[in-house]
Every structure is written in structure tokens, then in C-alpha cells.
ROLUM-424629 format. One line per 3 residues: number of its first residue (from 1); for each residue x, y, z of N, C-alpha, C, O, CB. Coordinates in steps of 0.001 Angstrom, whole numbers, plus 524288, in hexadecimal, padded with zeros to 5 digits. Glycine has a CB too. Example, Ala and Ser with C-alpha at 12.3 -4.5 7.8 and 13.67 -1.06 7.14 Angstrom:
1 = 83386:7E9C6:81E78:8300C:7EE6C:81E78:83390:7F31C:81E78:8379C:7F309:82111:82C2C:7EE87:82356  83232:7F736:81BA8:83566:7FBDC:81BE4:83264:8001E:81EBE:83461:80472:81F67:83704:7FDAA:8165D
This chain:
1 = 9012D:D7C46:094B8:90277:D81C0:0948A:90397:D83B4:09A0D:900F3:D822A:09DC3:8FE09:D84E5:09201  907C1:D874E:09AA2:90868:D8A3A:09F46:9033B:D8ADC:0A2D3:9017E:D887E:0A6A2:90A76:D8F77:09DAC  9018A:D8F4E:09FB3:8FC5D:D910A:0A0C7:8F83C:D8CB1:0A466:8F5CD:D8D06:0A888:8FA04:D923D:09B01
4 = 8F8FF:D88AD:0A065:8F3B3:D8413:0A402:8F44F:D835D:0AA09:8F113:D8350:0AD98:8F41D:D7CBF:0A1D1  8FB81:D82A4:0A9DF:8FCEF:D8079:0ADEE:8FCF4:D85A5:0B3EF:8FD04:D84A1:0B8A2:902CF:D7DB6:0ABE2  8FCDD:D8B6D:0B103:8FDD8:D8FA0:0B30F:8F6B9:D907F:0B66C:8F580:D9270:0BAA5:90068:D9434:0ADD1
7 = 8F2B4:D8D6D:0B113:8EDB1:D90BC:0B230:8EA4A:D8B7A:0B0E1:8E662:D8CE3:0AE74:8EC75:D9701:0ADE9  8EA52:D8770:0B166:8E758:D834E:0B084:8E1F1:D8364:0AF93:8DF2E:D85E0:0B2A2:8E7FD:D809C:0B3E3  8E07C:D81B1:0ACD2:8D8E1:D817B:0AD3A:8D697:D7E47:0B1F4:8D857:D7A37:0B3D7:8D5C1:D7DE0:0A756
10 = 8D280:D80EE:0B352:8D10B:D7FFA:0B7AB:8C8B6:D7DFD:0B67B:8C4D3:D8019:0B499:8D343:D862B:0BB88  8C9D9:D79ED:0B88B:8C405:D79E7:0BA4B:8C327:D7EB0:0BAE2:8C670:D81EB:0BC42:8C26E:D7704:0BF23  8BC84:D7FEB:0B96A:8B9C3:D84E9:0B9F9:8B5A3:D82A5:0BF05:8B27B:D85F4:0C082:8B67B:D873D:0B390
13 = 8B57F:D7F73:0C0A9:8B2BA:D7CA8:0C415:8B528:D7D46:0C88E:8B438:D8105:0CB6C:8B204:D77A5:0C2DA  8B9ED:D7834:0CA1A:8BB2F:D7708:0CF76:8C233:D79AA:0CE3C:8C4B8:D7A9D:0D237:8BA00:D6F1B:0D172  8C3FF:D7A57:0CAA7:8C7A3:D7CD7:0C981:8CD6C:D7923:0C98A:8D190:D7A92:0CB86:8C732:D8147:0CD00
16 = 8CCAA:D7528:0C765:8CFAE:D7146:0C6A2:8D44B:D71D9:0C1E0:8D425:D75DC:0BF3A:8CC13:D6D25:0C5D8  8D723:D6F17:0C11B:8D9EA:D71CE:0BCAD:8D852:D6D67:0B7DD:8D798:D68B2:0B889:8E135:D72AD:0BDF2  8D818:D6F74:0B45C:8D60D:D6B75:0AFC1:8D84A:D6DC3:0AA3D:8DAF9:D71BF:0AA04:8CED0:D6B2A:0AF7D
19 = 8D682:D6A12:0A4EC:8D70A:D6ABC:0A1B0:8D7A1:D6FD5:09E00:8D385:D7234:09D36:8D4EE:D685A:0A17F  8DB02:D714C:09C44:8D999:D765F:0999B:8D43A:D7776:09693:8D230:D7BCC:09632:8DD91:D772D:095E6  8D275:D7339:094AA:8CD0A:D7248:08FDA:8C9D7:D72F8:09467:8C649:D75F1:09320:8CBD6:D6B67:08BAA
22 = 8C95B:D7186:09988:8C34D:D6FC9:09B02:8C2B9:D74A0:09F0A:8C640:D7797:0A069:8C24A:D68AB:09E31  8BD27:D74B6:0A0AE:8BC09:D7A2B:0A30F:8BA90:D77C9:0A952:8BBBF:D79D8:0AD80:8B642:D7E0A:09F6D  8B829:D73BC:0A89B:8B869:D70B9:0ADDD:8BBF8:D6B41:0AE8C:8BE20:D693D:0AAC0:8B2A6:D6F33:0AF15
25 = 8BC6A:D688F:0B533:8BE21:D64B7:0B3EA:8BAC4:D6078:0B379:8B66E:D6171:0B1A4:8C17C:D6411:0B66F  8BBF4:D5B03:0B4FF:8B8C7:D5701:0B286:8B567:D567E:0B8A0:8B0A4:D5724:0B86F:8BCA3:D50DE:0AF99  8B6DF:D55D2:0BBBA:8B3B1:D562F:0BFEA:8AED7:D5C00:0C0D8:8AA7F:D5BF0:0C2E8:8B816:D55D6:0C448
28 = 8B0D0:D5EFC:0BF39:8AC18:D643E:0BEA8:8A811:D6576:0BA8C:8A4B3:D68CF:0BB50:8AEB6:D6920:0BE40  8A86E:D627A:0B5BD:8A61A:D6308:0B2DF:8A0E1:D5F8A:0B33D:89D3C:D6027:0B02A:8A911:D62E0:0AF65  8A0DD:D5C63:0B6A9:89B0C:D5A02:0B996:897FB:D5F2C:0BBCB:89339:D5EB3:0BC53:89C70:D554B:0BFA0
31 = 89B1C:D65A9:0BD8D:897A8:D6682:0BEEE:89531:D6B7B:0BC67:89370:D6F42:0BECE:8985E:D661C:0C353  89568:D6AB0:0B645:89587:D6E20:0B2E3:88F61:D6BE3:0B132:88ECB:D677D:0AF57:89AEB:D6E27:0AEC4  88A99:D6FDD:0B231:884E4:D6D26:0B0B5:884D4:D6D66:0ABB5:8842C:D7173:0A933:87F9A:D6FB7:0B2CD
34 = 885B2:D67EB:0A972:883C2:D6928:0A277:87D56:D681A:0A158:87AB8:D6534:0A426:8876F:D640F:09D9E  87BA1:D6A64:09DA7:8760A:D69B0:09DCE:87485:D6465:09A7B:86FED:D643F:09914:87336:D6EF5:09B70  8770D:D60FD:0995A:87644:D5D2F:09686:870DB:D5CFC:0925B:86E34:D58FB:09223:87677:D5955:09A3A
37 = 86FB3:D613A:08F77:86C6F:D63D6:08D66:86CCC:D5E45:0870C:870D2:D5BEC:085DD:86E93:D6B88:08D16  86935:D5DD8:0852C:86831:D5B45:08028:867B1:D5FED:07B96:86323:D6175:07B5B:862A4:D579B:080AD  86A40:D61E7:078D8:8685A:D65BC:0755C:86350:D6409:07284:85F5F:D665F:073F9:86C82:D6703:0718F
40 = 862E5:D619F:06FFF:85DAA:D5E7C:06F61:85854:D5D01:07138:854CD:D5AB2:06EE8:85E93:D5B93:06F60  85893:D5EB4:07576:853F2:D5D87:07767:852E8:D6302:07A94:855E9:D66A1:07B8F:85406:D5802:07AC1  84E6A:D625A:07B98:84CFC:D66AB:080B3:85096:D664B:085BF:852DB:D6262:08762:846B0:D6580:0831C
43 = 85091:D6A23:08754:85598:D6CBF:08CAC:852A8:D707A:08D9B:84F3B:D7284:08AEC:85CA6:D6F40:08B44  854B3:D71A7:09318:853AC:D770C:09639:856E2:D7C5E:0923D:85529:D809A:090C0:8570B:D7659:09D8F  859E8:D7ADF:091CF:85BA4:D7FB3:08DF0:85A3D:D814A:08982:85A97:D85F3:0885F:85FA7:D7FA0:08CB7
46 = 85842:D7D70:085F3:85496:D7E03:081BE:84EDB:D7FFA:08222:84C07:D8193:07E96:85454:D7977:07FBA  84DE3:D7F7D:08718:8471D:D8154:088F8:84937:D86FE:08B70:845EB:D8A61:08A8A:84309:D7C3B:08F01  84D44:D88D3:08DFE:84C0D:D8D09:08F3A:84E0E:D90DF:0891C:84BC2:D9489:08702:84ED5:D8E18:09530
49 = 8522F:D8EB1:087E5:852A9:D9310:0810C:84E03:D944B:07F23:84CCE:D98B2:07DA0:8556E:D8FFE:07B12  84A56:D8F49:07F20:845F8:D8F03:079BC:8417A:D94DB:07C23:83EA5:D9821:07A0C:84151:D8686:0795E  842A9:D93D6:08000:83F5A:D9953:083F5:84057:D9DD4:0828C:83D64:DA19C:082E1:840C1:D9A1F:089FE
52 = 84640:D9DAB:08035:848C1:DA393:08072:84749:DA568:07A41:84518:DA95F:078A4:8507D:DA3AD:081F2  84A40:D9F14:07672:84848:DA05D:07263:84B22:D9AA2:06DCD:84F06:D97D0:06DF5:849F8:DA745:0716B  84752:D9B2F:06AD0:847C7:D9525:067BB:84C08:D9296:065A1:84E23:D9499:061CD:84505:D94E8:06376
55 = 84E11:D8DAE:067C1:851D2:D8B74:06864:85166:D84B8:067EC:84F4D:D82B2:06BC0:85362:D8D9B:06CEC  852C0:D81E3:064A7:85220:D7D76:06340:85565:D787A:0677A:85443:D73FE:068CC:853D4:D7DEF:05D8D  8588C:D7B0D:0683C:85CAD:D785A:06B39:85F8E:D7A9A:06EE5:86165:D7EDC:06D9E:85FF2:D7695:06865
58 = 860A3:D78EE:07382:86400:D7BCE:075F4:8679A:D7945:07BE4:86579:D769C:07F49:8607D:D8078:076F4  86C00:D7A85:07BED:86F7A:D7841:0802E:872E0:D7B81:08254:87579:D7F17:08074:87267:D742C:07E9A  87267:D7924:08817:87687:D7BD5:08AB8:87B94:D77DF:08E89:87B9C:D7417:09182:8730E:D7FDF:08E9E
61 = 87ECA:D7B09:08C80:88206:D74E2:08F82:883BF:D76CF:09527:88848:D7546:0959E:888F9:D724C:08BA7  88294:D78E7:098BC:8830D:D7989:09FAA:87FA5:D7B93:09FC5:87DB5:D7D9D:09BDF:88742:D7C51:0A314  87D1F:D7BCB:0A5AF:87833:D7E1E:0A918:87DA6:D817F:0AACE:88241:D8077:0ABB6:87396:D7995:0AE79
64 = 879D6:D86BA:0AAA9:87DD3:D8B47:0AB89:87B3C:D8D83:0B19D:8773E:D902D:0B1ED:87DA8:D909C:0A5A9  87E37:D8BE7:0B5CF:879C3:D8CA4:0BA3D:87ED2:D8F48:0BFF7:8836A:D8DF8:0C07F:8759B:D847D:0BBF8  87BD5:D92F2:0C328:87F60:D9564:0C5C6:882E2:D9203:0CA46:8811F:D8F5F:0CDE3:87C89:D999D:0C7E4
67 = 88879:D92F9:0C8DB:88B01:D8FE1:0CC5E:88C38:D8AC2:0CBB7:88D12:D8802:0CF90:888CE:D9002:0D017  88C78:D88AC:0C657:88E4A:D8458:0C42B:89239:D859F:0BF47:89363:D89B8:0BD0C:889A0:D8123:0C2B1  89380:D811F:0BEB9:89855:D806D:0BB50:897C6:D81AF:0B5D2:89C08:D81B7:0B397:89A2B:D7B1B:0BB7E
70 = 894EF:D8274:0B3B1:8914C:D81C0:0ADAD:891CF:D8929:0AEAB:8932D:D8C0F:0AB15:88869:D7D44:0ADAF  890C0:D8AA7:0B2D3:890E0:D91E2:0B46B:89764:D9186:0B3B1:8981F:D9233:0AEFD:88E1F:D949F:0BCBE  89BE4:D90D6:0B607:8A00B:D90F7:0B74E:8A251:D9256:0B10D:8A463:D963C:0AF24:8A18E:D8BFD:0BA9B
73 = 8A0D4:D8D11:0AEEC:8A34D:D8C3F:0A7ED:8A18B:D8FAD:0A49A:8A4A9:D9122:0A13F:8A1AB:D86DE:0A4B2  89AFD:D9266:0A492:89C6E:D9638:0A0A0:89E49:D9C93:0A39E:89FCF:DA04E:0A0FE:896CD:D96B0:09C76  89DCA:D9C9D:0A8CD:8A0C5:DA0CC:0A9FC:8A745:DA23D:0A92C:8A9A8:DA667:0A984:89FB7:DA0E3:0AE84
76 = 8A8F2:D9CD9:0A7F2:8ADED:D9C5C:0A77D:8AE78:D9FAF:09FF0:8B0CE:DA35D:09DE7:8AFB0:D94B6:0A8CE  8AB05:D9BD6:09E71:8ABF8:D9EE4:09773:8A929:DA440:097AA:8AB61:DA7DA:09560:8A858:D9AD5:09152  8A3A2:DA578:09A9A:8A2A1:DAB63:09981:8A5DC:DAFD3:09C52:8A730:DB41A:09A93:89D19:DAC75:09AE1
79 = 8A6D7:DAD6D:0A199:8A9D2:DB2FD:0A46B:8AFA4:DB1F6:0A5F4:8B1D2:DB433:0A99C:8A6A9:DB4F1:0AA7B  8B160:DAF34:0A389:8B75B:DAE54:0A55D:8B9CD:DABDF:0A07E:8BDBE:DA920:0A0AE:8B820:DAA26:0AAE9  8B6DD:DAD30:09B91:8B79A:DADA7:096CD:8BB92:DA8F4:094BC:8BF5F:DAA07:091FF:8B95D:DB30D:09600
82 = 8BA43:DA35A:09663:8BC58:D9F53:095E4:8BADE:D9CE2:08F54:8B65E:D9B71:08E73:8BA91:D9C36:09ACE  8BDF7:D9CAC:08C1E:8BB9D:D9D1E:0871A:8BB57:D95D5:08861:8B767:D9343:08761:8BFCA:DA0A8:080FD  8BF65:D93EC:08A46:8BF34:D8D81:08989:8BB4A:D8C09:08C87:8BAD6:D8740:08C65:8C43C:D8A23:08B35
85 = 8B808:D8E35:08F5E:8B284:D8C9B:0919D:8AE1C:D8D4D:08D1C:8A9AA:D8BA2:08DDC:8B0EC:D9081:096F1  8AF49:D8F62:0893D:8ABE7:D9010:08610:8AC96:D8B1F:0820F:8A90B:D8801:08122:8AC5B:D9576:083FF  8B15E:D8AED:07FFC:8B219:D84C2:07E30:8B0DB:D801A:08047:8AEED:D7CBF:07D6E:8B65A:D83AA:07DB0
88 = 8B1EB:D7EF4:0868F:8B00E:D7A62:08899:8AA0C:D7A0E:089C2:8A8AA:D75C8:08B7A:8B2F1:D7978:08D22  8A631:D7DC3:08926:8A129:D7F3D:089A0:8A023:D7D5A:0845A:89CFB:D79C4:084E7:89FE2:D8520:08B1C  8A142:D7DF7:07F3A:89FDD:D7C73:07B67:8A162:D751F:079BB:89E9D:D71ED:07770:8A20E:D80C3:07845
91 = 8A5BE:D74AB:07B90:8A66B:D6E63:07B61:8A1B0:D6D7F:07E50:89E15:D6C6D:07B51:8AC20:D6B78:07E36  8A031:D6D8B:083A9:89CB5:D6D37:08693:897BC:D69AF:083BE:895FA:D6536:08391:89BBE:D7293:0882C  896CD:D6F1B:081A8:8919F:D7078:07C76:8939E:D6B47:079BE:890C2:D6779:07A6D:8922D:D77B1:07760
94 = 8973A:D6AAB:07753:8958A:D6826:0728A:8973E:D63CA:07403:897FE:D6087:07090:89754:D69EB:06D4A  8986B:D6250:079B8:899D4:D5E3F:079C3:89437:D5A37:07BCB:89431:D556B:07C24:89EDE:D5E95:07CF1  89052:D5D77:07CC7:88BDC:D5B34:07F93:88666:D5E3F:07B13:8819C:D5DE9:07B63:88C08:D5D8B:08777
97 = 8889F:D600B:0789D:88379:D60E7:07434:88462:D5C7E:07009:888C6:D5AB3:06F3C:8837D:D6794:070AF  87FAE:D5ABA:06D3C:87F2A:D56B4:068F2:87B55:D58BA:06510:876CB:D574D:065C0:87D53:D512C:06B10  87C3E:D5B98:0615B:87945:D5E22:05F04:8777F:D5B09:05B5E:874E9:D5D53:05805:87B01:D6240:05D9C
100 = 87810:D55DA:05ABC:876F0:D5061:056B0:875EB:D53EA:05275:877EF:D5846:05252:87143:D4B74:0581B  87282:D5207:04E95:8724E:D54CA:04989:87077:D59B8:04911:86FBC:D5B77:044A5:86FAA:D5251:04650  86F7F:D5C8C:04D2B:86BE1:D60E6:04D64:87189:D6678:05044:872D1:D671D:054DA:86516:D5E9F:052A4
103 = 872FB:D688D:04CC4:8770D:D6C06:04F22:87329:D71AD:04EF2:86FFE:D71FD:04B58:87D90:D6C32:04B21  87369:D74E9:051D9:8736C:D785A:05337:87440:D7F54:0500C:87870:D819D:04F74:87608:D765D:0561E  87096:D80A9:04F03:873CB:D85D7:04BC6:8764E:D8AA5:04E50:87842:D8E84:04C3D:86FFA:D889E:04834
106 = 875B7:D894D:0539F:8768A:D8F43:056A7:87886:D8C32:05CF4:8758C:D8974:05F8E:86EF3:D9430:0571D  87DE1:D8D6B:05E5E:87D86:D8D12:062F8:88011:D920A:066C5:88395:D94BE:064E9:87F8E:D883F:063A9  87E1C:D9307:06C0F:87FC5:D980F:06CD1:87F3E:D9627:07268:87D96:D91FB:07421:87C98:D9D64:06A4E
109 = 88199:D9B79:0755D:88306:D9A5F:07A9D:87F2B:D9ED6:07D14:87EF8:DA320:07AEB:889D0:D9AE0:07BF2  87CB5:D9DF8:080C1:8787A:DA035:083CD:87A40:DA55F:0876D:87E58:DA43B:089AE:87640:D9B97:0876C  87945:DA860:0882A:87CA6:DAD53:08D8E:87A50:DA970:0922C:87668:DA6AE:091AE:8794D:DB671:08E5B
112 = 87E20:DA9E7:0978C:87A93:DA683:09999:87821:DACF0:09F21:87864:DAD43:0A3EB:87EA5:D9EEF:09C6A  87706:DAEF1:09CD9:8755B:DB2CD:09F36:872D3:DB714:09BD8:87540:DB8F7:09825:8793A:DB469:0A1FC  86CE2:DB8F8:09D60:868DB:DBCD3:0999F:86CB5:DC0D0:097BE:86C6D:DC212:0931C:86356:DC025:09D1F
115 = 870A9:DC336:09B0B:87343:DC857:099B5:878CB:DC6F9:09536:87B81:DCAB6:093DE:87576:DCB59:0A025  879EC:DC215:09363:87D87:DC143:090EB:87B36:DC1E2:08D0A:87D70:DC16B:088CD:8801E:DBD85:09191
């Protein structure tokens, strides 16, 4: 398309030009912290929910921490209203969750801030 060639996708990282589908490139996405979380078992994220309030299971797929890349990607889908960051966030998810025979009745997305 015109357009691609006019406005290319760009790394959100080092600002490289890349794929229309992908949000980083292949060299930057090493520095994207995934939490390599087990839904299944106990996690840090499952112990602090169960605090808030009762929760059987629970995952998060990035450490959301100031001044990293995992910050960059959902600022890109909450404040610069990138809807295809919201799609590649969910491949993400399901590409590293294994819900084996045990699926889930409720999944939902967290505010990542008290005032949201």
C-alpha cells in the first residue's frame, strides 16, 4: 500500500522499520520483561489478587515497571489508542497460557493504576 511505504511501521523500541503485524522487532523483543508466570501454580500475581480478593488462578503476561518496554506497549494501546497493540497483547496471552483441561470462566484486564 502507498500508505506503508509513505508511513511504515516502526519499532516502538529502537524505531526500526518492520512488519506491519509486529509491534516490536526481533532484536527488541528480548527486552520486553515477560513474567513467565505458570497459571497453575502459585505466582506473585496470584498472591497479591488473593489479598485483594478470591481468585483461583491468575496471570500476567509483562512486569509492568517504570521505564521499560512492557510500559512503552501498553501505553501505546491505552494512550495513543493503538487498537493492534491490543491484538498482539492477546496472541501474547494465548500464545504462552496453557489452560490444559481446566479453562477459565472469567478473564479480564486489570486498570494498571488505583484511579482507573
Amino acid at each position: 500500500m502507498i500508505l506503508d511505504i509513505l508511513f511504515p511501521n516502526r519499532c516502538i523500541h529502537c524505531n526500526r522499520i518492520i512488519d506491519g503485524n509486529v509491534l516490536v522487532c526481533n532484536l527488541c523483543i528480548e527486552h520486553i520483561h515477560f513474567t513467565h508466570f505458570d497459571y497453575h501454580k502459585n505466582n506473585f500475581i496470584k498472591e497479591k489478587c488473593t489479598l485483594l480478593f478470591p481468585v483461583e488462578n491468575a496471570f500476567a503476561l509483562m512486569q509492568f515497571e517504570k521505564e521499560n518496554l512492557s510500559r512503552k506497549i501498553v501505553h501505546e494501546l491505552k494512550y495513543k489508542s493503538r487498537e493492534k497493540v491490543g491484538k498482539i497483547i492477546a496472541d501474547w496471552t494465548t500464545e504462552r497460557l496453557d489452560f490444559k483441561n481446566e479453562k477459565p470462566d472469567l478473564l479480564v484486564s486489570v486498570p494498571l493504576h488505583q484511579k482507573n
